[in-house]
N, C-alpha and C positions, 0 to 999 in steps of 0.2 A: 332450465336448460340453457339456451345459449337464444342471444340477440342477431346473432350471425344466419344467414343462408343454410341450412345443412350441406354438407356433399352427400352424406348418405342418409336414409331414413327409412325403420323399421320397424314395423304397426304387426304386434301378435303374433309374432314367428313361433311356429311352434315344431317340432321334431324329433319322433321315435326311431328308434334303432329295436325293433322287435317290441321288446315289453320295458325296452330303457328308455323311461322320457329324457332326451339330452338337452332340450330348449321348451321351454312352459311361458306361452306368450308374451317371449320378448320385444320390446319397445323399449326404441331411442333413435335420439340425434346426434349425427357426427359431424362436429363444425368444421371450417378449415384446417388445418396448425397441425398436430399430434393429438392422436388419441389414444389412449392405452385399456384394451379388455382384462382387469386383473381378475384372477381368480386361478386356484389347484385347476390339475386335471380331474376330469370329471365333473369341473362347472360346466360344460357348454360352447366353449371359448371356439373351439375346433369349426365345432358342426355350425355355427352363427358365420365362420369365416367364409364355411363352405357355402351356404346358404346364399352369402352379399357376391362370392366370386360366381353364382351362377353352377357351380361344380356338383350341389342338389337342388333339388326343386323344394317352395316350400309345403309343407302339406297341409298347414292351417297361417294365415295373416298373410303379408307382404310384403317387399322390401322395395326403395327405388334407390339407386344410386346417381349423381346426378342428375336427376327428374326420368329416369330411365326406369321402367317395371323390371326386375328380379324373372319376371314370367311372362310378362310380353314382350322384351324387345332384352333377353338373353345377349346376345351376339354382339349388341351395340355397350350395354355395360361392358363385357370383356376387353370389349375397346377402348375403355376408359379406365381400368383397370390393372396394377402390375400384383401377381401374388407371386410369395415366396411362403412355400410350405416348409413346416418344423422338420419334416421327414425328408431323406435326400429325394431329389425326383430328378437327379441332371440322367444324360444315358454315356453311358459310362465308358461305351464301346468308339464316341466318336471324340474329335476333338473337340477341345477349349471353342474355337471358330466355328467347328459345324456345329455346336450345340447352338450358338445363338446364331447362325445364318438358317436354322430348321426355324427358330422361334419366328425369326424376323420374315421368312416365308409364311408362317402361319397366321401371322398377324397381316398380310399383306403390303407390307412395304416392299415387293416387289425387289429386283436383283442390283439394285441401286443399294444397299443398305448395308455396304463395305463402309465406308466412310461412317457411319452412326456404328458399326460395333468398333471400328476402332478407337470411339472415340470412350466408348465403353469402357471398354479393355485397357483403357488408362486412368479411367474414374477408379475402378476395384484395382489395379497395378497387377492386370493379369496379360500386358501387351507382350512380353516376352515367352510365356507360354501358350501362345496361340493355339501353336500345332502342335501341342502337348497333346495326348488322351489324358481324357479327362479323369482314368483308373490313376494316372500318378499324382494328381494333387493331393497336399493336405487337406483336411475337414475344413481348417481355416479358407482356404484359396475356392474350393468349393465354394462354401455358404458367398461366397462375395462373388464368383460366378453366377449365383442363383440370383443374389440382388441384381448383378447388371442385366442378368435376362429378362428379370422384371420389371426394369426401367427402358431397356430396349428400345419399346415402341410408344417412349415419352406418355406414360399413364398422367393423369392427372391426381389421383389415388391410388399408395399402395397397402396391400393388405400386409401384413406380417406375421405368420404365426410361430412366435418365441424362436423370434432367428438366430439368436446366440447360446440356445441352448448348448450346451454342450462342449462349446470353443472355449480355449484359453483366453488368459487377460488379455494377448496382444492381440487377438483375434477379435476378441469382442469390442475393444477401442478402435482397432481400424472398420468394422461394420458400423458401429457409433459416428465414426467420423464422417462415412459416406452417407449417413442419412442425415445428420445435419446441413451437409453440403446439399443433397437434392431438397429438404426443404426452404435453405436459401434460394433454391429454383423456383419455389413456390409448389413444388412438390407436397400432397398433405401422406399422413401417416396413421394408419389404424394399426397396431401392435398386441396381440394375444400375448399374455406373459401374467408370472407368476413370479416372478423376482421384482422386490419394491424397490432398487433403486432404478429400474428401468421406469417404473408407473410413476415416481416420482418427479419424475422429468416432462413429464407430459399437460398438456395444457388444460387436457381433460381426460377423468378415468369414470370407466363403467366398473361395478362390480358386481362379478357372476359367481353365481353358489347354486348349484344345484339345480343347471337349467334357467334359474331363475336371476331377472335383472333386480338386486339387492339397490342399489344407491349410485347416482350418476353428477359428477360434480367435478369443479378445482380442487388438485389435490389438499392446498391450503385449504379450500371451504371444506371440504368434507369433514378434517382433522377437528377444525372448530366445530361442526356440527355435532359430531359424536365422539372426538377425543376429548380428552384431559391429562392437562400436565401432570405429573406427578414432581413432586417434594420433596424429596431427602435431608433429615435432619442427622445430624451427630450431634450431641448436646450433654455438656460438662455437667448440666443437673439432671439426674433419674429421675429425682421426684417433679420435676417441672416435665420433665418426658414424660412421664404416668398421668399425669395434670392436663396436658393435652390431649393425650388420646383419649379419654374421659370423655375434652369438653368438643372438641372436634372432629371425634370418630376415623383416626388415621388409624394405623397398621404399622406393624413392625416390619422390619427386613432385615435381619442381622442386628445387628447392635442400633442402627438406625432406626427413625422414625420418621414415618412417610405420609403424604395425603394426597388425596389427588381434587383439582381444581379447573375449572375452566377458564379461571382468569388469576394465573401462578404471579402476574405483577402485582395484581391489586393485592393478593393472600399477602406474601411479600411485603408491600408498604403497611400492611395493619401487623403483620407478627415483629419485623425485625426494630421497630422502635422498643416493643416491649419486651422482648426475649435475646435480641441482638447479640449479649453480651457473653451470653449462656454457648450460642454455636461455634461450635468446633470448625464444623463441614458442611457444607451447603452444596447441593447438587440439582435442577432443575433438569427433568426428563421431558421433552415435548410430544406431546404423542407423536405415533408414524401411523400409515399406511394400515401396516400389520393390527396395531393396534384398531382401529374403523372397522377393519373385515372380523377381527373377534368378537367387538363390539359388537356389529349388525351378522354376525353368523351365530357367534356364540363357539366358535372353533377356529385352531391357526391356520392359517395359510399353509398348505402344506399339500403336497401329491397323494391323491388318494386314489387312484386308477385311469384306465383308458375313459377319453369320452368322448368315444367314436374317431379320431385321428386315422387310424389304424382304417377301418371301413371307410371312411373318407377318400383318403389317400389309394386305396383300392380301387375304389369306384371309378378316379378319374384315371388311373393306370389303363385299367379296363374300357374304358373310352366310353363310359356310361352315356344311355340319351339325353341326359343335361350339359356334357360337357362336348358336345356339338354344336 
């Protein structure tokens, strides 16, 4: 795990959706910095966010977030917490401004707390549509409305679940950008996502399959742990290609010849003295992300249903007894 403090920390969380186990006693620690939950829909990813934001209760294990219990002291996590949910949740009917002077009432900051959305509303470069309704923004202008609401009330954590689904490039670099900047605040980051160049960036990744916590680590460590490079050879002699795969058990791909290694420098310093003269093309593949989750899944990374999002998001609309 980590030598750091956790901010958050969760011992055998477990939760059904009827007869759909969507969490099988998860455990882990979430250190300062970024963290990223990678895994498809239908790992879990949702109903775990819901769980740490308080928005369900759990129904087997526990959670604390900053030394705070999940189920004893609800009310004071939420205080310490910013969430931006995957699904819209702004209300649509009021302004840019009343949307975050409701939250910033909710949260308690009392009628003082002009000056802090303003200051918002220039973080995401939404100060000119204040008294917009919030029906005429783009997707984009939105989701960066949702992050400043979840920054609002200065969280020390915030949740994130896969906030640039769905936005364009310039949309999803200016979100990118405003969350670097509040972790230059010292802001930390937990992020649900299923796109590896997001998890790649992060300081630490969980991976969830099925409910279940698969492997928790530096993206670099994990790649060493259970990736390997792959080798691509193009090679002037056939017979010296047929001669290898023989004595080293590579594979074809096309006209090439390939192997895969956990240490492609060392492979490298022992073949190119002796074959050197024979390669055409040389290409070096480093494992990624994608690759780990095939690895320890045994399947791609890929969307494979609802898992639980949908009932989540309902729940808290609905003003469920947890989310009081």
């Amino acid at each position: 795990m980590t030598t750091a403090e956790p901010l958050l920390y969760a011992q055998s969380l477990r939760y059904r959706y009827g007869e759909t186990l969507a969490l099988d006693r998860v455990s882990l620690e979430v250190p300062p910095g970024f963290f990223a939950l990678l895994g498809p829909n239908g790992a879990g990813k949702s109903t775990l966010v819901g769980l740490l934001a308080t928005l369900l209760a759990p129904q087997e294990g526990e959670a604390w977030v900053l030394g705070h219990s999940v189920r004893q002291h609800p009310r004071r996590v939420r205080q310490l917490l910013g969430l931006v949910f995957q699904e819209p949740s702004l209300d649509e009917r009021l302004t840019v401004y009343e949307n975050l002077s409701f939250h910033a009432l909710i949260y308690g900051m009392g009628f003082g707390h002009a000056r802090r959305i303003a200051q918002v509303l220039e973080l995401v470069e939404l100060a000119e549509w204040a008294q917009a309704p919030v029906r005429a923004l783009s997707r984009g202008m939105k989701r960066r409305l949702e992050l400043g609401r979840a920054i609002l009330h200065r969280p020390r954590l915030l949740l994130l679940d896969e906030p640039t689904t769905g936005l364009d490039v310039q949309s999803r670099r200016r979100i990118w950008d405003y969350l670097r900047a509040l972790q230059g605040e010292g802001v930390s980051l937990l992020l649900t996502t299923h796109q590896l160049e997001e998890a790649e960036q992060a300081d630490q990744v969980a991976i969830l399959d099925r409910g279940r916590l698969i492997e928790q680590g530096r993206p670099e460590e994990l790649k060493r742990r259970h990736g390997a490079a792959r080798i691509l050879l193009s090679l002037a002699d056939e017979a010296l290609a047929e001669q290898l795969l023989r004595e080293q058990g590579g594979y074809r791909e096309g006209e090439r010849i390939g192997f895969e290694t956990a240490q492609p420098q060392e492979f490298l310093a022992r073949f190119m003295p002796q074959h050197g003269g024979a390669v055409r093309h040389l290409e070096v593949r480093y494992p990624s992300l994608e690759d780990v989750f095939l690895k320890l899944t045994g399947r791609a990374l890929r969307d494979e249903g609802p898992d639980g999002r949908q009932a989540l998001l309902a729940f808290a609309q609905k003003g469920g007894e947890h989310t009081r």
